[in-house]
C-alpha positions as a LaTeX table, in Angstrom:
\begin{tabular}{lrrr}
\hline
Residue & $x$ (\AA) & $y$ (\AA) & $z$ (\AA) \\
\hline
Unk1 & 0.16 & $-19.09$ & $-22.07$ \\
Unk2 & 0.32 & $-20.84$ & $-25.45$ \\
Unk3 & 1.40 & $-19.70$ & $-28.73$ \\
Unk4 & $-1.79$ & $-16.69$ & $-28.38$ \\
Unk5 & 1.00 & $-14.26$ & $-26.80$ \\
Unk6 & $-1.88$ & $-13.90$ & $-23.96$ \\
Unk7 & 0.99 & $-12.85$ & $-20.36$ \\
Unk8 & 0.66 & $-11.07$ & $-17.53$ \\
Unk9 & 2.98 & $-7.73$ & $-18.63$ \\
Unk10 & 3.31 & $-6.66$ & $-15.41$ \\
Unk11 & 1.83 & $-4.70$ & $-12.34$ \\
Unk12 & 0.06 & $-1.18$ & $-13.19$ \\
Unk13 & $-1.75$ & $-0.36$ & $-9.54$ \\
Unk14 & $-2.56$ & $-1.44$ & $-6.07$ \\
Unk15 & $-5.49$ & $-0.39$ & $-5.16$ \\
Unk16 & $-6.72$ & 0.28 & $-1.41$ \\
Unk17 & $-10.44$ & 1.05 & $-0.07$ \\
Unk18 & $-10.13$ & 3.33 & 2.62 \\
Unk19 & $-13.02$ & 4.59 & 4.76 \\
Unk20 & $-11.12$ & 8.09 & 5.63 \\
Unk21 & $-9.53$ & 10.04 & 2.49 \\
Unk22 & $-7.45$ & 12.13 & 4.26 \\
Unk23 & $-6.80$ & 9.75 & 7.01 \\
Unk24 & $-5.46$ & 7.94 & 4.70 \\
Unk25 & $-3.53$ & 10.68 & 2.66 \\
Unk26 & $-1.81$ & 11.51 & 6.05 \\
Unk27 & $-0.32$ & 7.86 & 5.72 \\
Unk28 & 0.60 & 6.99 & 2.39 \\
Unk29 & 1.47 & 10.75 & 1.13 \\
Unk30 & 2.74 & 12.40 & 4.01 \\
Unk31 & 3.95 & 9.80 & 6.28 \\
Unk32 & 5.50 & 7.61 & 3.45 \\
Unk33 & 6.19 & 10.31 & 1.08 \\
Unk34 & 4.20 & 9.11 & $-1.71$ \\
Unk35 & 3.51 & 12.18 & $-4.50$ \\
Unk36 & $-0.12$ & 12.74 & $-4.99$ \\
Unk37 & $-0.57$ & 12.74 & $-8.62$ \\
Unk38 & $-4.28$ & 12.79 & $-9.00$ \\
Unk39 & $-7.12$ & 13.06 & $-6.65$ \\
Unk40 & $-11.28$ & 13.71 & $-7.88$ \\
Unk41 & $-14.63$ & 11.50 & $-7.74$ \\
Unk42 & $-16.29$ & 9.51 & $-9.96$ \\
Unk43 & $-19.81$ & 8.77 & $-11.01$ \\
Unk44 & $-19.26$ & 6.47 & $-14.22$ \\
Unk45 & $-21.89$ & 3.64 & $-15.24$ \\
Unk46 & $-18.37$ & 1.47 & $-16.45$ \\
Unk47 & $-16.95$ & 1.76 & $-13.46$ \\
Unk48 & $-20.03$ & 0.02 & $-11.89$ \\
Unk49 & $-19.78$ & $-2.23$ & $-14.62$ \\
Unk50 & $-15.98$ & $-3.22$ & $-13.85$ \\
Unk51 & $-16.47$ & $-3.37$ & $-9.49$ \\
Unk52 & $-19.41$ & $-5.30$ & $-9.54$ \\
Unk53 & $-21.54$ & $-2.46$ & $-7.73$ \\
Unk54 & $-24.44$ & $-0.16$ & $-8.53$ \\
Unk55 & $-24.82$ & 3.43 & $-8.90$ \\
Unk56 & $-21.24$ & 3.93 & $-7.66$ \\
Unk57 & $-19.77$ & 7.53 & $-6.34$ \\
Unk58 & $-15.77$ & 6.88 & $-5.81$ \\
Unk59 & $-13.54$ & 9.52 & $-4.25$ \\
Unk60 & $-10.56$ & 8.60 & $-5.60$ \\
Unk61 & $-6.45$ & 9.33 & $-5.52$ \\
Unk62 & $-3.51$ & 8.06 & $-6.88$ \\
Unk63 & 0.15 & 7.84 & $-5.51$ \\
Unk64 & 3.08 & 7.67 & $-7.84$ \\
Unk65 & 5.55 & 4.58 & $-7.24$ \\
Unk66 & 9.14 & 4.70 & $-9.36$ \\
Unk67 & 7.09 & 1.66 & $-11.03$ \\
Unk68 & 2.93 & 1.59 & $-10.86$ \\
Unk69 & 0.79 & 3.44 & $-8.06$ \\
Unk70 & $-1.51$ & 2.94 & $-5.34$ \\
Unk71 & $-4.66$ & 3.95 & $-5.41$ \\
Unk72 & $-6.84$ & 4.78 & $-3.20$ \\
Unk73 & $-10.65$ & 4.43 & $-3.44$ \\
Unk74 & $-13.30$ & 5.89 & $-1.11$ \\
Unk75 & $-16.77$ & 4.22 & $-1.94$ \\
Unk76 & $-19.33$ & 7.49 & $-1.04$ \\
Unk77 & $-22.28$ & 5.16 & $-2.59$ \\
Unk78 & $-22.65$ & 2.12 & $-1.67$ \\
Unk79 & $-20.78$ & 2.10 & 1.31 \\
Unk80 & $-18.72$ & $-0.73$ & 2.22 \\
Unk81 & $-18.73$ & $-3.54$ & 5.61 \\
Unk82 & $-16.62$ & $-1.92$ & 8.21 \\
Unk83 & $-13.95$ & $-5.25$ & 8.50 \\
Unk84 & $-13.47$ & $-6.71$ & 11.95 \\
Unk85 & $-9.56$ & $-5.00$ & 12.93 \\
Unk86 & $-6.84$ & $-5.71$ & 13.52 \\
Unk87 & $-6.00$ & $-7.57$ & 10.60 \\
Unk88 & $-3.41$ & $-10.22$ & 11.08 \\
Unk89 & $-0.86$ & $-11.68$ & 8.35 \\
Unk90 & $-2.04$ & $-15.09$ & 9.06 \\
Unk91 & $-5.32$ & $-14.26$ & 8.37 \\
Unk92 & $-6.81$ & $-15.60$ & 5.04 \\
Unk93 & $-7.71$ & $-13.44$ & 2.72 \\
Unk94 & $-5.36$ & $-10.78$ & 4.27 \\
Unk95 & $-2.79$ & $-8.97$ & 1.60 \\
Unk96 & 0.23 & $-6.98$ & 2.13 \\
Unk97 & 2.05 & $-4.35$ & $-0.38$ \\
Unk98 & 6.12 & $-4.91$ & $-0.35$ \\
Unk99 & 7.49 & $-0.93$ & $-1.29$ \\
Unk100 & 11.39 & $-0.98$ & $-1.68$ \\
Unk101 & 12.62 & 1.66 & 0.02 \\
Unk102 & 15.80 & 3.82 & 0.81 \\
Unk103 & 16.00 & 4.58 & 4.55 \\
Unk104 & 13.68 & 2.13 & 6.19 \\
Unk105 & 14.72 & 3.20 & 9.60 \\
Unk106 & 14.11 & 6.79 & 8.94 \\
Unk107 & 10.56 & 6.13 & 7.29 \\
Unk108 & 9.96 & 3.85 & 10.48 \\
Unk109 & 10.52 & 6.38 & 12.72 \\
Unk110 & 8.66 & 8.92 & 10.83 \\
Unk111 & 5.82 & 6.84 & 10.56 \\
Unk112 & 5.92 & 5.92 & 14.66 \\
Unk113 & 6.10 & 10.04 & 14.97 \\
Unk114 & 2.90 & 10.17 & 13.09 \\
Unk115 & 1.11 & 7.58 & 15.93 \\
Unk116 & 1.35 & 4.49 & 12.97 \\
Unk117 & 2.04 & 0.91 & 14.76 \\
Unk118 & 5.04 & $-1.81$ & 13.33 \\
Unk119 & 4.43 & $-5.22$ & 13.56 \\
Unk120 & 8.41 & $-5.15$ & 15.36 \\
Unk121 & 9.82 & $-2.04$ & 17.32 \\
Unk122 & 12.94 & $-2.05$ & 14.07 \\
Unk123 & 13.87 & $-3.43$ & 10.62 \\
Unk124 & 14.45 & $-6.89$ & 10.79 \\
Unk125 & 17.63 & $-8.33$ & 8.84 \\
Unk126 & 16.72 & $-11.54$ & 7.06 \\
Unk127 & 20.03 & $-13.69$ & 7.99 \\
Unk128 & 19.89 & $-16.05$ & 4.75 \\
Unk129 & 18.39 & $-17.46$ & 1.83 \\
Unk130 & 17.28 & $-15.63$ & $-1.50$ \\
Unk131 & 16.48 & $-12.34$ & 1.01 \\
Unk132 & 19.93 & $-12.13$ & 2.97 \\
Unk133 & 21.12 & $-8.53$ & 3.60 \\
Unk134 & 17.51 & $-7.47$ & 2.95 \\
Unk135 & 15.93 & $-5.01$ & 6.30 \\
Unk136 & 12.07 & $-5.70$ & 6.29 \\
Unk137 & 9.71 & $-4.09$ & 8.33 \\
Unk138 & 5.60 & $-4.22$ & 8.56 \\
Unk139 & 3.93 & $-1.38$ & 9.23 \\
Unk140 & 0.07 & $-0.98$ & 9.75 \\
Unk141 & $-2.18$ & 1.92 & 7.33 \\
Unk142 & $-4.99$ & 3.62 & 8.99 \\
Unk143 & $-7.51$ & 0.96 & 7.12 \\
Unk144 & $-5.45$ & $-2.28$ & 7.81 \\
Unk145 & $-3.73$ & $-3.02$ & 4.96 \\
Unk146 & $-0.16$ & $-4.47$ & 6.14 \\
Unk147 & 2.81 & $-2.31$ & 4.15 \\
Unk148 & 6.22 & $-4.10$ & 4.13 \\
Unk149 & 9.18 & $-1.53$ & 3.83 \\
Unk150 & 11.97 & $-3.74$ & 2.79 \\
Unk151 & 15.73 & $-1.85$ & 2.18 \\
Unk152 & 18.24 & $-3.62$ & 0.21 \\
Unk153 & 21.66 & $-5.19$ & 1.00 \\
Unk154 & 24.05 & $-2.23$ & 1.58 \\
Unk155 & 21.60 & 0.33 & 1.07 \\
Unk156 & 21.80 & 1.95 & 4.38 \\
Unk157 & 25.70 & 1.83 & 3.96 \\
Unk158 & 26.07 & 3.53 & 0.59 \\
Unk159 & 23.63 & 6.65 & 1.95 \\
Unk160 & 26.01 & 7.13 & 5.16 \\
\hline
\end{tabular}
């Protein structure tokens, strides 16, 4: 951006509202295996200051990632629109979170043990292109965000 130095250095979080903390724990932690690294709630005028809202009380908990976390936020005060479900890709608006993982049919199945839908019954292997070799998979968390499990080329091989 110019000769300032000003960049984007890279991504530090996701962050997902939920409307059920341990709902939501049962997905991400336990059903993805996602280690729980910090969990509490918050009362703090800058966070108000920073969301946009008024006399805020967050629940709050964070997920470790090999690079960044997810966080997840529970608004106690205000409380937040309950969003028309199910959420669709094509939807505007709509995001999804890409994890790289190591076993996506194992997770898959783990996940469809623990009552969570896919957008297709398996992994999908993209034929071509930049992606080729790549297994992707959507899966659906208990609040609607869309979570793409995508194993690399030859992953799958070099764990047999």
């Amino acid at each position: 951006m110019g000769s300032s130095g000003a960049r984007v250095a890279g991504l530090n979080h996701v962050s997902v509202t939920v409307r059920d903390m341990e709902r939501s724990l049962a997905f991400w932690r336990d059903g993805l295996g996602l280690p729980l690294t910090g969990r509490g709630v918050v009362e703090r005028e800058h966070l108000d200051r920073i969301v946009g809202l008024e006399q805020t009380v967050i629940e709050w908990a964070e997920l470790a990632l090999p690079r960044g976390m997810i966080e997840l936020f529970r608004y106690v005060r205000p409380p937040g629109a309950d969003l028309t479900r199910p959420h669709r890709p094509n939807d505007p608006g709509s995001v999804h979170i890409c994890l790289e993982v190591v076993g996506v049919d194992a997770i898959l199945a783990s996940l469809k043990q623990r009552g969570y839908a896919s957008r297709s019954p398996s992994a999908v292997t993209i034929p071509d292109g930049d992606w080729a070799g790549w297994r992707d998979v959507y899966v659906e968390s208990p609040d609607g965000v869309i979570v793409e499990l995508s194993e690399g080329p030859g992953v799958a091989a070099a764990q047999a």
